[in-house]
N, C-alpha and C positions, 0 to 999 in steps of 0.2 A: 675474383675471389675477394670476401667481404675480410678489412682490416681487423682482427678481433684481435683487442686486449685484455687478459684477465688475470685478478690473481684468487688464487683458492685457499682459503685456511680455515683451520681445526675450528670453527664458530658454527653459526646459524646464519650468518648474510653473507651473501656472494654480490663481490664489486665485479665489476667489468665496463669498457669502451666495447660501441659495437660503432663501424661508417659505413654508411650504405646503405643499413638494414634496418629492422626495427625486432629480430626477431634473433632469438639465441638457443639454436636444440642443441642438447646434450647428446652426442651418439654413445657414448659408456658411460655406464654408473658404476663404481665399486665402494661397497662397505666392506669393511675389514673386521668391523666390531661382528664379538663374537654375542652379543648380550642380546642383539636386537628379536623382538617377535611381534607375531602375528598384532597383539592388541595396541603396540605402537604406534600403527597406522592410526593415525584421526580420524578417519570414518569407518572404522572396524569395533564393533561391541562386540569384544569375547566371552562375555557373561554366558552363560551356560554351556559350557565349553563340558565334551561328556564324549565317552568312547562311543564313535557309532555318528556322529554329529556333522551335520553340513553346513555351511557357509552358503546366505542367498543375500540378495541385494533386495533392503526394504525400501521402496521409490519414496514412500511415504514421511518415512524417517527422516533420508537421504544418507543410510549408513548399513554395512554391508552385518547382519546376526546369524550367530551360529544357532542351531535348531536343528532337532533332532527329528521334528516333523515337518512338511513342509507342504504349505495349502496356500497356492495360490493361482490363480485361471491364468495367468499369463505364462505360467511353464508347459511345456509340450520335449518331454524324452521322446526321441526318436530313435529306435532300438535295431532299426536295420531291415533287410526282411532276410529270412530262412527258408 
């Protein structure tokens, strides 16, 4: 088992000692803040945000837009069979 030393506080940078390894997963995440949403994400454009509205990933972009229509050949719904 790899030495890990870390401390966590209320900021934006996270310190830590890792020996052994070169690599640090997280297995939980918890936010407690009740404020956070969807458009917080850095690669999330909420702009047309609209009852009825889906969320697709534009490769193009490299950011995830909500739209209410949605056109494009790389989707394939698979609905099951009856």
């Amino acid at each position: 088992m790899a030495n890990i030393k870390g401390k966590i506080r209320q900021s934006t940078k996270l310190k830590g000692k890792v020996a052994g390894t070169n690599e640090i997963v997280a297995q939980t995440v918890k936010i407690s803040s009740g404020n956070i949403s969807l458009g917080d994400i850095s690669n999330v454009n909420v702009a047309g945000q609209t009852d009825g509205a889906v969320m697709i990933f534009d490769g193009t972009a490299g950011e995830y837009k909500i739209t209410t229509q949605v056109e494009n050949e790389n989707l394939n719904i698979i609905g099951g069979t009856y």
